[in-house]
N, C-alpha and C positions, 0 to 999 in steps of 0.2 A: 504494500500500500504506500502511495507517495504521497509525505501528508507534506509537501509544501503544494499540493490546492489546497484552493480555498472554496472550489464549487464542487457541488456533487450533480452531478445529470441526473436527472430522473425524470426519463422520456417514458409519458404515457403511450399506450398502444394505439397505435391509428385505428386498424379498424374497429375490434372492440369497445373503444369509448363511445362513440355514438350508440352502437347500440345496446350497451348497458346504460347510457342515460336512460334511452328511449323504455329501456325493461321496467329500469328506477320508474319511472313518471309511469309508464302503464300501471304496476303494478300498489302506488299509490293510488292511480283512477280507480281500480278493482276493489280497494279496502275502501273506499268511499260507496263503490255500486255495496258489495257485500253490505256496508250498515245500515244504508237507506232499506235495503230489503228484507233487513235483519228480525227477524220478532223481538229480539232484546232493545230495539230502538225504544226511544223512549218520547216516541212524536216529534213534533216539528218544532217542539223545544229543546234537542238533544243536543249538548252542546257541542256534542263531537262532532257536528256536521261542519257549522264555521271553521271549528280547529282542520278539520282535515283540508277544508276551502283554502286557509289559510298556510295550510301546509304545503299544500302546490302551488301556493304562489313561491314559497321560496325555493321552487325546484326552475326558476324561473333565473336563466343564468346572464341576464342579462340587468345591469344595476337599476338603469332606466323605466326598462318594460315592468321590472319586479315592481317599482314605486308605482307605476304607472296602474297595477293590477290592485296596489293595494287602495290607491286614492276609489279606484273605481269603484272596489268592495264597500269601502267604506262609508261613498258616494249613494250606491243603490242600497244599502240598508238602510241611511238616511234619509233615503227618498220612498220607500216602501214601508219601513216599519213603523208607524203612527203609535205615539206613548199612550195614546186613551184607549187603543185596542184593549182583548183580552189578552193573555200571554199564549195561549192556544193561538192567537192570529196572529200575534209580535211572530211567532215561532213559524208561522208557516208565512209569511212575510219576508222570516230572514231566509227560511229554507231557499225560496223563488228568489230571492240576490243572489245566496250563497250559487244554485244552479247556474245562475246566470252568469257570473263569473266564470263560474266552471268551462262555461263555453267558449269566455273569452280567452281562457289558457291552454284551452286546448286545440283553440286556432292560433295561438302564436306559437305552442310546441310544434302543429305542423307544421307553420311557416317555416321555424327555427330549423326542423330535422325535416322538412322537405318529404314529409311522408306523403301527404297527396299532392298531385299532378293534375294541373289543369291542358287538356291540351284543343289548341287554338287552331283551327284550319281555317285558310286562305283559300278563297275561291278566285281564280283567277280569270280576269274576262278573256272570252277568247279572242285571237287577232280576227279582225275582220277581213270578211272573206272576198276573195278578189275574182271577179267577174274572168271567165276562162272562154275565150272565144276556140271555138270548131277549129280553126288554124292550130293556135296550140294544142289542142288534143291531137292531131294527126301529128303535129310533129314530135309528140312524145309518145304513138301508139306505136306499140314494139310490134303488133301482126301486120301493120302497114309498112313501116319501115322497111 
């Protein structure tokens, strides 16, 4: 070992990284499906639901997009959840932000990892067609010729 470095390299693995993010982040989306479907749910006032919301936001590697996710969470609970409700409605008030969210990270993880593909065709006009007089026909029919 030659210890006059002073760095140590520690190159992550190209291909592997992407898609253990992508595993990371699905398999947090999956513990979120699993509890909303869970019988141990404890309704739309469980607070595991925001926390998990909230936990995909920080799988968000980007510093900007992450604040950007959280202003928004924070934005649609204050715009959905009314303090004179009941807490049964506060709770399914935040459920419907928390989802909503959900969908906004999980169009930016596809952005981010390019998992779907939009793909765009071009219809091209055709050249217009050029009037072909009886002369040029004979002169390029090969049984005449």
């Amino acid at each position: 070992m030659n210890n006059s470095k002073t760095e140590l390299e520690l190159a992550s693995p190209l291909r592997d990284g992407p898609q253990g993010y992508m595993a990371t982040w699905y398999m947090a989306y999956l513990n979120l499906n699993r509890l909303i479907t869970s019988p141990d749910m404890q309704g739309y006032t469980d607070p595991r639901i925001e926390m998990s919301v909230r936990h995909h936001i920080t799988l968000i590697t980007d510093d900007v997009k992450r604040q950007e996710a959280i202003d928004m969470l924070d934005a649609e609970i204050e715009r959905l959840v009314n303090p004179k409700d009941s807490n049964e409605d506060k709770g399914r008030s935040l459920f419907i932000a928390c989802m909503n969210i959900e969908g906004a990270i999980a169009g930016w993880f596809d952005e981010f990892m390019g998992v779907s593909h939009k793909l765009t065709v071009g219809i091209a006009t055709p050249p217009p067609e050029k009037e072909v007089t009886s002369a040029q026909l004979e002169e390029t029919d090969p049984v005449s010729g």
